[in-house]
C-alpha positions in Angstrom: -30.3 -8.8 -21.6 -28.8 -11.5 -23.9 -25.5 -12.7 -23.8 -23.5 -10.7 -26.0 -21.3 -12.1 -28.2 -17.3 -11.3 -28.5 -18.4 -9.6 -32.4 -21.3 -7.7 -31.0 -19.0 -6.4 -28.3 -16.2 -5.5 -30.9 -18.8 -3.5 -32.9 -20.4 -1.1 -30.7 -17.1 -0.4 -29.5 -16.0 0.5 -33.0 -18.9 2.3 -32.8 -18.6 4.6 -29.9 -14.9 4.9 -31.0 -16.6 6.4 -34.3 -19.1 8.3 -32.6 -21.9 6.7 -33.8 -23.4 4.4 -31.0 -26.7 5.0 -30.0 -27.8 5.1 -26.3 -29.0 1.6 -26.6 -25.7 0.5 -27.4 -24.2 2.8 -25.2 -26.7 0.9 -22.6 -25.8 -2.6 -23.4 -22.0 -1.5 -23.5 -22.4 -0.2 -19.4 -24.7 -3.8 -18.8 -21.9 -5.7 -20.6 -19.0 -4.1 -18.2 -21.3 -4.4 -15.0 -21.2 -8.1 -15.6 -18.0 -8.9 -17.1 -16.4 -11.9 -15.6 -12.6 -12.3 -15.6 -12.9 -16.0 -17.3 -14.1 -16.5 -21.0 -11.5 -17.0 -24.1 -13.6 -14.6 -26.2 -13.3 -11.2 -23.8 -10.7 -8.7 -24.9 -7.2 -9.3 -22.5 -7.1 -6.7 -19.6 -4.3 -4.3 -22.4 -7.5 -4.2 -24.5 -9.8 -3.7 -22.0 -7.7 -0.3 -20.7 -7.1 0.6 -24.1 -11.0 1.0 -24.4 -11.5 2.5 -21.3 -8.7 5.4 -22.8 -10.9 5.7 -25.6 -13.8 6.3 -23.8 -12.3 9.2 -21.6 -10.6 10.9 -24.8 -14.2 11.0 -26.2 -15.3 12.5 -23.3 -13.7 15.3 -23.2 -14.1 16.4 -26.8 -17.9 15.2 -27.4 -21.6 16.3 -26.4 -21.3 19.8 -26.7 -24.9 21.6 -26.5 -25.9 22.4 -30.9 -28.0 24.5 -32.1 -31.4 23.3 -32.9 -33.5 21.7 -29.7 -33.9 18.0 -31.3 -29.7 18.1 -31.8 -28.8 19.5 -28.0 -32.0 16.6 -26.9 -30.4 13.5 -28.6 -27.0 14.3 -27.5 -28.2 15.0 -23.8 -29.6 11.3 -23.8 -26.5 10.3 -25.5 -24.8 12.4 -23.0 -26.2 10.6 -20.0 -26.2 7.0 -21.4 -22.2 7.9 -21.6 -22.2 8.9 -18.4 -23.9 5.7 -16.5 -21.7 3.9 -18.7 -18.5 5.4 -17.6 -20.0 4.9 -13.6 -20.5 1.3 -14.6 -16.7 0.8 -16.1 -15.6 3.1 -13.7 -16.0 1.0 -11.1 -14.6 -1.9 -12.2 -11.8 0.0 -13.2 -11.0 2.2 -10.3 -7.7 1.2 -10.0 -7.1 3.0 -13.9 -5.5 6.5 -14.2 -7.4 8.1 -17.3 -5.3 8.6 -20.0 -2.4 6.4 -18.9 -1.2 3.4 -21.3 0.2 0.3 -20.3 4.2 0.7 -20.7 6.9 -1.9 -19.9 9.2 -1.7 -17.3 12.2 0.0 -19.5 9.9 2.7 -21.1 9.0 3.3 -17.4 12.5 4.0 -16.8 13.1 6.3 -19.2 10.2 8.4 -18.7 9.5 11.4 -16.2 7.3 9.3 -14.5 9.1 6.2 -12.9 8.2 5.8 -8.9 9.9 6.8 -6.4 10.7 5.3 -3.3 9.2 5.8 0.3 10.5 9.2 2.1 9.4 11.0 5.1 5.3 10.9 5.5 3.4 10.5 8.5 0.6 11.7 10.4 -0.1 12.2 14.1 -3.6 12.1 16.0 -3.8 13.2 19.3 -7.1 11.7 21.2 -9.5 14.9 21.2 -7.5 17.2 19.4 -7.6 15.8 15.8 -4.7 15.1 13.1 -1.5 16.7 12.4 0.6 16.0 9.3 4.0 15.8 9.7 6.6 18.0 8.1 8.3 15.3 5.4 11.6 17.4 5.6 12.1 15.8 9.1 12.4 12.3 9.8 10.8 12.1 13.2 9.4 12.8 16.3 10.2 13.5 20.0 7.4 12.8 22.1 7.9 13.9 26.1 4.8 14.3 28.4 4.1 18.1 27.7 4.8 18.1 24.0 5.7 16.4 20.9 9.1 18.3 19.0 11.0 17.2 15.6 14.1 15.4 15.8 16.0 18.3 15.2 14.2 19.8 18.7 11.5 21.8 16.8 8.2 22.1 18.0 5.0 20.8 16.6 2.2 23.3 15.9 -1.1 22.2 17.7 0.2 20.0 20.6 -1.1 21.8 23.5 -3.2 19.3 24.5 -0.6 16.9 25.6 -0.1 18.9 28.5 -3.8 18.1 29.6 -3.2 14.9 31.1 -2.3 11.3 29.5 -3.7 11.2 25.9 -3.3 8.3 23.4 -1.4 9.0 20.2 -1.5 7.4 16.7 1.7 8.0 14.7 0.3 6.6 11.3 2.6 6.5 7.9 1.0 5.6 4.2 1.6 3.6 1.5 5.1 5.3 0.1 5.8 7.0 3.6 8.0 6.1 6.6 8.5 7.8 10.3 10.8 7.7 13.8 9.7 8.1 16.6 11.1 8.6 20.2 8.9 7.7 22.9 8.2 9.1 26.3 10.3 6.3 27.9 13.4 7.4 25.3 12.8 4.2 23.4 12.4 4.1 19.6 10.7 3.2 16.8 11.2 3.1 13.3 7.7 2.6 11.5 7.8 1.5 8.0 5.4 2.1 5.3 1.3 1.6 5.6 1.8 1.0 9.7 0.4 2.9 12.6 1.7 3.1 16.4 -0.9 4.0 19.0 1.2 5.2 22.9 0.6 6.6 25.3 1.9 10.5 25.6 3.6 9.2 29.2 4.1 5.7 30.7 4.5 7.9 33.9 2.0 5.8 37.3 1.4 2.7 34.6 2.3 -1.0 35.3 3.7 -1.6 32.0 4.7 0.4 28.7 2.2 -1.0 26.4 1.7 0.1 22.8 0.0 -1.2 20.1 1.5 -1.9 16.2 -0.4 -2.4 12.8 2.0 -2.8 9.8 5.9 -2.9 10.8 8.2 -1.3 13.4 11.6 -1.6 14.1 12.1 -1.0 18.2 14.8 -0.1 20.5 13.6 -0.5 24.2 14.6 1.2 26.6 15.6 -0.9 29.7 13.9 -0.7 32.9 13.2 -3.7 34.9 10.3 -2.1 37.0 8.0 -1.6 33.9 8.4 -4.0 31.3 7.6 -2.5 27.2 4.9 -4.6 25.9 4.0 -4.3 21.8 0.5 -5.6 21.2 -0.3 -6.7 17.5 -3.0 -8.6 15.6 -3.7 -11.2 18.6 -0.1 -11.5 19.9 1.9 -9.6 22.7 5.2 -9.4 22.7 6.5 -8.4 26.3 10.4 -7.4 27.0 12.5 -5.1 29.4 15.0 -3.8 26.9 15.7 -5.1 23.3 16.2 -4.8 19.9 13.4 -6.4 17.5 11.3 -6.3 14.4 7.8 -7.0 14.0 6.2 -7.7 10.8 2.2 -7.7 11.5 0.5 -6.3 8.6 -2.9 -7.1 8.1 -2.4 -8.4 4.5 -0.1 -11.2 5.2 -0.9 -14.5 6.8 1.9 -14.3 9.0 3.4 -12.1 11.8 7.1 -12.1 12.2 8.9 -11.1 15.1 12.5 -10.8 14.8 15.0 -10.3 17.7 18.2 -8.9 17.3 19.6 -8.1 20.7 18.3 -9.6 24.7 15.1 -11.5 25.0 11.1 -11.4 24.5 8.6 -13.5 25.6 5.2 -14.2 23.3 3.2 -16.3 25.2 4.8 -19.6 26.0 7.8 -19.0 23.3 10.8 -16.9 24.7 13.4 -15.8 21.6 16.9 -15.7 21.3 18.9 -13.3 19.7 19.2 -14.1 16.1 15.3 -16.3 15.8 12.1 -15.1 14.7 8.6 -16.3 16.1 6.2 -16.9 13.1 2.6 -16.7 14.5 -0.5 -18.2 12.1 -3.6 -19.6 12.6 -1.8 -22.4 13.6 0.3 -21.3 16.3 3.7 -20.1 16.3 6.8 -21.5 15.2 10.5 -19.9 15.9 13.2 -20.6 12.9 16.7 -18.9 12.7 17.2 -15.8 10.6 19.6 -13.7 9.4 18.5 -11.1 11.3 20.6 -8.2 9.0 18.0 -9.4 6.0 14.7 -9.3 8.2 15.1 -5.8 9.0 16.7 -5.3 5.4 14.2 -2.5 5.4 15.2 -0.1 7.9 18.8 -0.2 6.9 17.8 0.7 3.3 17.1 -2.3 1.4 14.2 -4.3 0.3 14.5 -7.6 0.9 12.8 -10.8 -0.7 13.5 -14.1 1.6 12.8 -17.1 -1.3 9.6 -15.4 -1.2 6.2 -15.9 -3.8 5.8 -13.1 -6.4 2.5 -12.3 -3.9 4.4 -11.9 -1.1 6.6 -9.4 -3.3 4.3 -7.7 -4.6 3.1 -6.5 -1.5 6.4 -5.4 -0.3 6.6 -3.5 -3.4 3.4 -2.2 -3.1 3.5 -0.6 0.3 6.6 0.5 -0.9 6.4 2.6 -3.7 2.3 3.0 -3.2 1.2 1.0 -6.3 -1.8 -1.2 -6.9 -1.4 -4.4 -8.0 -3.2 -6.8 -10.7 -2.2 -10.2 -11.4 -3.2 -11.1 -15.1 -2.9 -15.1 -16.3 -1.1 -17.6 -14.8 1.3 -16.9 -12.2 5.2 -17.9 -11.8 4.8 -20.7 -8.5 9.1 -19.7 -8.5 10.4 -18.3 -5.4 12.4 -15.1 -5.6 15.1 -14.3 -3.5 17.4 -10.8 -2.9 17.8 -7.5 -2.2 17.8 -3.8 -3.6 18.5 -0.7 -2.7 14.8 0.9 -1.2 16.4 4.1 -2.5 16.0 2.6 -5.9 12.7 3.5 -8.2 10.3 1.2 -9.0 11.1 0.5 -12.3 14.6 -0.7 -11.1 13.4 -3.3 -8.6 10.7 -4.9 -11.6 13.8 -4.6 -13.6 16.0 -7.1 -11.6 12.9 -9.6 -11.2 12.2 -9.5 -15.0 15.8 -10.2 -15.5 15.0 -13.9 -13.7 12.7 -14.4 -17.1 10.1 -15.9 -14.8 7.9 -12.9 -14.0 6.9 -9.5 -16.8 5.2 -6.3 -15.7 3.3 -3.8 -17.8 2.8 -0.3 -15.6 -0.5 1.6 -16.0 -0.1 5.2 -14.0 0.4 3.5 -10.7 -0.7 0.1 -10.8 1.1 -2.8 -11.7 0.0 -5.7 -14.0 2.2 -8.5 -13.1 2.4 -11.6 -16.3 4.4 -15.0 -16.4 
C-alpha cells in the first residue's frame, strides 16, 4: 500500500462518517491505523484520533442491518466485515479507549457523575492448592492463624479448610484502586497498598526464620522475637530484622526500591539503617539518604505524597491509585512536583492541584489519563 496522504486520510474518514466508504477504503482505513506511527506533523492529534474512533463505534451500532433484496444484504455483509477487521485493527491500538467516552478536562470531570474514586478495601487471597478467594471489601483485613484465616472483626473466611492441612503458602494480592491488612501468623502486620502482593507462610511454626516475600508496597510491623529473625524478600534485595517498623517501596515499574525505617534496625546486605534513613537500591547499588519518614509512608496514613518527584513518577502513584491508564501526549514538563493530598480525595481533585502549578494539563478519557505540558 502507498503512503497515504494526511487529505486522503481526512476523506475516507468523512466518508465512513457519511456512510459512504466502500470496503476498499474501509481496507486502507484498518492498513493506515495498523501502521500509524506516533511522529509525523500531518496525522490528526491523539483528541482527533479518539474522536474518530467514537465515530466509528456510534456507526456501529446503528449500521449494517440485513435489507431486503440479496445484492443489498451481500454488499453490506462485505461492508460489514471490512468494518469489523477495521475496528480489530484500531482496536488494538486503542485498547486503552472506553467506547463512547470523550476527552473532558479536569473540571468537567469534577462536576460529572463520573469523577474517580479513591482506593478502598479490595484484595484477594490464594491458598496453594485450594484456589482464590475474594475478600469481603466491607472489611479491611485479615487474621491469618495456623488453622484458619478470620476478618478483623473475628469473622471467618468461607473456604479456608485447607489451612489446617499442614503449612501452605498464601498470596494476599490487592489491585490497581484496592488496598488490604493483614495480621500474620507471628502477630506481625502488614498494610499492603495498591497493585502489591504478599506471599507467607500460613505458620512460621519449626522454621529458621519468618521469611515472606513483597511485590508492590507494604507497610510492616514486626513482631519481635530474637530466636527467628522476620526476613522481607523483594525484587533482588532482602531485608532481615527482629522487630521494626518499615516501608518498602518495590514495585516492579519503578527503577528504584525504597526501604524506609521508622522504628529499630534492618540490615540489607552490607547496609544496616537507622531510624529515620531509607536504602535506595538500583542497578547500581544502594545508597541510604535521610527522610522524613511521616511523608514516605504518606500513604498508609492517608495521603498521597509526591517527594520533588517527575510527573512519571506521579503518574504512576496516581495510577495505581485510582486504577487509571496513563498516556503522555507532546512534550513533557522536565519540573519536579512536590506535595501531598488527601488519598481520600477523587481523582479529579489531585489533577486539579497539579494543573494549578500551570506546568502540567490533563484531558480524561473514561479511565485513562492524557497528560499535556
Amino acid at each position: 500500500m502507498s503512503e497515504l496522504t494526511e487529505q486522503q486520510i481526512r476523506e475516507m474518514l468523512e466518508h465512513y462518517r457519511l456512510g459512504e466508504a466502500t470496503p476498499e477504503e474501509l481496507a486502507l482505513l484498518e492498513s493506515w491505523y495498523l501502521s500509524y506511527r506516533e511522529e509525523g506533523a500531518a496525522a490528526p492529534d491523539m483528541i482527533a484520533r479518539l474522536a474518530a474512533v467514537d465515530q466509528v463505534w456510534e456507526r456501529l451500532e446503528n449500521e449494517y442491518r440485513p435489507v431486503k433484496r440479496l445484492f443489498g444484504w451481500r454488499r453490506n455483509l462485505v461492508a460489514a466485515a471490512a468494518v469489523a477487521a477495521f475496528m480489530i485493527g484500531i482496536g488494538a491500538y486503542f485498547l486503552y479507549r472506553p467506547a463512547h467516552t470523550p476527552a473532558i478536562s479536569v473540571n468537567q470531570l469534577a462536576e460529572s457523575k463520573n469523577d474517580i474514586p479513591p482506593a478502598t478495601n479490595k484484595a484477594t487471597l490464594s491458598v496453594a492448592g485450594s484456589g482464590t478467594m475474594v475478600l469481603d471489601s466491607s472489611r479491611t483485613g485479615i487474621v491469618v492463624n495456623s488453622g484458619d484465616v478470620r476478618y478483623d472483626d473475628n469473622t471467618k473466611l468461607k473456604g479456608d479448610a485447607a489451612l489446617s492441612d499442614g503449612i501452605r503458602m498464601l498470596t494476599l494480592q490487592t489491585p490497581k484502586g484496592g488496598t488490604y491488612r493483614l495480621v500474620l501468623p507471628d502477630s506481625s502486620v502488614v498494610w499492603l497498598n495498591a497493585a502489591s502482593r504478599l506471599v507467607f507462610p500460613s505458620s512460621f511454626g519449626g522454621q529458621q526464620q519468618r521469611e515472606v516475600e513483597l511485590q508492590g508496597e507494604g507497610y510492616f510491623e514486626v513482631a519481635k522475637n530474637k530466636a527467628q529473625p522476620f526476613v522481607v524478600k523483594s525484587r533482588g534485595q532482602k531485608v532481615e530484622v527482629l522487630g521494626t517498623h518499615f516501608n518498602i517501596s518495590s514495585y516492579t515499574d519503578e527503577s528504584i526500591t525504597k526501604t524506609t525505617l521508622l522504628e529499630g534496625s534492618i540490615r540489607i546486605g552490607n547496609v544496616v539503617l537507622k531510624p529515620g534513613e531509607q536504602a535506595q537500591k538500583s542497578d547500581a547499588g544502594i545508597k541510604t539518604i535521610l527522610v522524613d519518614t511521616e511523608e514516605a509512608i504518606g500513604w498508609k496514613n492517608n495521603y498521597i505524597v509526591f517527594q520533588d518527584e517527575k510527573i512519571q513518577s506521579i503518574m504512576r502513584k496516581i495510577s495505581r491509585w485510582y486504577d487509571m491508564e496513563v498516556v503522555y501526549e507532546g512534550t513533557l514538563p522536565t519540573d519536579d512536583f512536590g506535595g501531598r493530598v488527601s488519598s481520600r480525595a477523587y481523582v479529579s481533585q489531585v489533577l486539579r492541584k497539579l494543573e494549578l502549578t500551570n506546568k502540567v494539563h490533563f484531558k480524561i478519557v473514561g479511565r485513562t489519563i492524557i497528560v499535556t505540558k
